[in-house]
N, C-alpha and C positions, 0 to 999 in steps of 0.2 A: 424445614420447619413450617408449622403451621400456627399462625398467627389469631387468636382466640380471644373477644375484647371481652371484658369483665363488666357484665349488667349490674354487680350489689346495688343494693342500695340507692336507685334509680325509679323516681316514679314510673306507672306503667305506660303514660302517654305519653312522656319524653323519651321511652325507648322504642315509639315507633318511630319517632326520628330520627336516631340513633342508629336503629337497624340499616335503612337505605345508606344512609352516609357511611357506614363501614363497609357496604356492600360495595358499595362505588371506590371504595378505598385500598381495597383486595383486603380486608380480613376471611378469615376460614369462617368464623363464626363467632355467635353470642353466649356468653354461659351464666349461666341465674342458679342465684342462692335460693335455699326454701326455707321459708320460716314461717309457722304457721300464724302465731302470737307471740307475746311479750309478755313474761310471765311479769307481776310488779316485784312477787318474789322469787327467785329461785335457790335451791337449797344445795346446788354445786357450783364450785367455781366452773370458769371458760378456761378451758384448756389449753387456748391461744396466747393469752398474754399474761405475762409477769405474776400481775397479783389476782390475776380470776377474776376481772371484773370485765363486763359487756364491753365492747367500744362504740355502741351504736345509741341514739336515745329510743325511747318506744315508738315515739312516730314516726321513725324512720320507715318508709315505703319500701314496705317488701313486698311487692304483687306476687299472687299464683303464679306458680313456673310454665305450669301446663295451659294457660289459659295465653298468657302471654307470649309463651314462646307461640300461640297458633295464629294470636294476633301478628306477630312480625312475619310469620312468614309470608302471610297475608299480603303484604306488603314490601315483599322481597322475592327473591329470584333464584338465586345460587347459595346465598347464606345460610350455614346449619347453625341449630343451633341445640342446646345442652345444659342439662342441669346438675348442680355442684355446690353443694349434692341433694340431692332427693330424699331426705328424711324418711326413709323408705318402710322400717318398719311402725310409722304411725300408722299406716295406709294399710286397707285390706287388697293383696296382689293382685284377685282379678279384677276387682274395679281399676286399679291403676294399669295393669295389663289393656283394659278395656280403653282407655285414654292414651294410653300411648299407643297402641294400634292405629286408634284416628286419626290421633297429630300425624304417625308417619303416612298414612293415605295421602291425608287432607295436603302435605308440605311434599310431597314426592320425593319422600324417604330422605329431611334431611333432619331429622331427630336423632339424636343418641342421648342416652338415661345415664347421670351418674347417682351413684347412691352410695348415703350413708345413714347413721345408726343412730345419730341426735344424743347429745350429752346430760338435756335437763331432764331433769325426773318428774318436773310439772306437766311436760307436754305429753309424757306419756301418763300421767293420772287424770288429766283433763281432758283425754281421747279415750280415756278407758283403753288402755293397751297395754302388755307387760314390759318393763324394763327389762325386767331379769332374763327375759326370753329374747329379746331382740337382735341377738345376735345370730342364732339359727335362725328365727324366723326370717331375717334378712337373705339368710344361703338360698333357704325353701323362697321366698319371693323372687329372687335373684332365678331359678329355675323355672318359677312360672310363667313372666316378664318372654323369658327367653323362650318357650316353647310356644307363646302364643304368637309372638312378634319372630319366629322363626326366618321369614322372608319364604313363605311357602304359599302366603295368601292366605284366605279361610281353610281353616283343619279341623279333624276333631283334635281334643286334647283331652289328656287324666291325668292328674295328679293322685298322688299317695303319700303322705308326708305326716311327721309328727304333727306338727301344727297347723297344716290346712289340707284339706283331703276334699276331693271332688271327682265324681263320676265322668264319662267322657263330655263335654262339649265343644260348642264352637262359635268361636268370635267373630263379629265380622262386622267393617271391615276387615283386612290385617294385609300389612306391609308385602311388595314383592321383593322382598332386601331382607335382611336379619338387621332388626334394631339394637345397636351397639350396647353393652349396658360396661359402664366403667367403676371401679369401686375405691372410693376416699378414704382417708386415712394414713396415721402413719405409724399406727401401733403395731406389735408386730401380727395379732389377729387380724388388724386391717390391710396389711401386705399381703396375708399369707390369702385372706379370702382374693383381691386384686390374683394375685397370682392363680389360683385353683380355677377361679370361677369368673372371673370378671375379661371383659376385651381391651383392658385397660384400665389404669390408674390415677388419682385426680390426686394433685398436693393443695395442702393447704398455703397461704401465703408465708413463706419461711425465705432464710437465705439461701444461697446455691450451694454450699459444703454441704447444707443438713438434704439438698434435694438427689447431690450428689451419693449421699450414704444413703436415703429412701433406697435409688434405681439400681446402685449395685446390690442391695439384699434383694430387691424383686426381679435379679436376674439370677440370680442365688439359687431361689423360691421356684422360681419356675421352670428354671431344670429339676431341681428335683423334682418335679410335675409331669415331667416327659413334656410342657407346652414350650419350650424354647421358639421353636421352630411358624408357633402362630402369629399369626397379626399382632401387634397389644402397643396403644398407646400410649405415652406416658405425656401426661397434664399437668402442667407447672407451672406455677407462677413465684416467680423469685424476687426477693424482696429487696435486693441489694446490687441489682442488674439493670442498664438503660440504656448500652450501645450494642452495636452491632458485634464486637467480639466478645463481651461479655455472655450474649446469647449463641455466639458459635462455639464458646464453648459450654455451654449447659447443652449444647447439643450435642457435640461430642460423647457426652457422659449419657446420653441414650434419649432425653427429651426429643419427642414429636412431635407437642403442639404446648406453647407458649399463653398463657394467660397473662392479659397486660391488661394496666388502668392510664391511658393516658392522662391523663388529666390531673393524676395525684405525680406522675414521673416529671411534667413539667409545671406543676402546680399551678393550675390553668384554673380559672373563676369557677364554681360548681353552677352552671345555667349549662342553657341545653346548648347553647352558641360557642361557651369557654368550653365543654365537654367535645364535641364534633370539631372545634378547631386544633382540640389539641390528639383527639384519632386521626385527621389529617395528617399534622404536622408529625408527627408516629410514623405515619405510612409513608412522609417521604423523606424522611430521616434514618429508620431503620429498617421497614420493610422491604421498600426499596432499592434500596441498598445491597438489601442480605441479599 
């Protein structure tokens, strides 16, 4: 198992502190949420809890993922780190192609991209973007990401696609590695895409039964894909788990890398000292351990 600390909701210069201290602490790495704004109104409910409503207030600090993940790595060594998810079809692909190339140069290839589809209908009217389309466009960015960040270095590349078409080019820098890209969700188009197209799957915060039935249908899913046989990570974070067997068994059930919040599991002060005392006390409690 690989041990994945959860950046939400964490100003951006308390997670450079943050970063070192888990490095030191053996975690795998950091994962950030993206969120562009706070709409004041939004016209769907949240699909995460009970009654549809945010659990966050609007000042809650959500830094850029891509700017921050370049900051820690900056500042770090061995730690990768990752986004979960990537709001991916707000974004035109080769620009974000063109950024995540960097990050993996600049951090010596320890970036992986997770993405997903963004639920409010403000943030795509206020980016000028389509909803309705967002889910092919996601496929076709999900292909771009990937041919540019290949792990082949500068290439040319062409795309031909419904919704974004472009002549051959070439990026550069670009990674000597293939940049992972993983895909969130638990609907069953968001499994089926994880499955077809993605190196990997991200959960959202749920209990272990419900993450348990996520990884058996997207083992399902991916034989019938003929991909059984590839890499593909499964990214979880369980809502209802804090010891060491608890997470041996969500491994069991096919989990690879574990997203954890210390600091809400021991309900530890929210400062940057209660936050890093309690990823310690984590790492020599269960990581340790395991």
């Amino acid at each position: 198992m690989k041990w994945a600390l959860s950046g939400a909701m964490i100003g951006a210069r308390e997670l450079l502190e943050l970063a070192p201290a888990a490095e030191e602490a053996g975690y795998h790495s950091i994962a950030l949420p993206d969120s562009v704004f706070y709409p004041e109104k939004v016209s769907a409910d949240y699909p995460y809890t009970p009654d549809g409503k945010r659990m966050w207030p609007a000042e809650m600090p959500m830094p850029d993922p891509f700017i921050t993940m370049s900051a820690m790595a900056a500042v770090t060594e061995r730690l990768e780190f990752s986004t979960n998810v990537l709001k991916l079809p707000l974004r035109d692909p080769l620009l974000t192609a063109k950024q995540i190339a960097t990050m993996a140069v600049l951090s010596g290839n320890r970036i992986g991209i997770g993405v997903g589809l963004s639920w409010i209908p403000e943030e795509f009217a206020f980016t000028r973007t389509e909803m309705r389309t967002r889910g092919a466009r996601t496929d076709e960015a999900i292909e771009i990401i990937k041919a540019v960040c290949a792990g082949n270095g500068p290439e040319w590349v062409e795309y031909h696609g419904k919704h974004y078409d472009f002549d051959r080019l070439m990026i550069s820098p670009a990674p000597d590695r293939p940049v992972p890209v993983y895909v969130g969700g638990h609907s069953e188009p968001g499994l089926r895409r994880a499955a077809r197209a993605g190196d990997g799957w991200i959960s959202v915060n749920v209990p272990a039964d419900q993450l348990k039935v996520a990884i058996g249908r997207l083992a399902e899913l991916r034989a019938g894909y003929g991909r059984s046989e590839l890499p593909f990570e499964i990214d979880v974070s369980p809502t209802d788990v804090g010891d060491v067997a608890g997470y041996r068994e969500i491994e069991s059930a096919g989990a690879t890398i574990c997203r954890v919040t210390p600091w809400r599991i021991f309900d530890a002060e929210q400062t940057t000292a209660g936050r890093i005392g309690a990823l310690r006390r984590f790492a020599d409690e269960v990581i340790a351990k395991y």
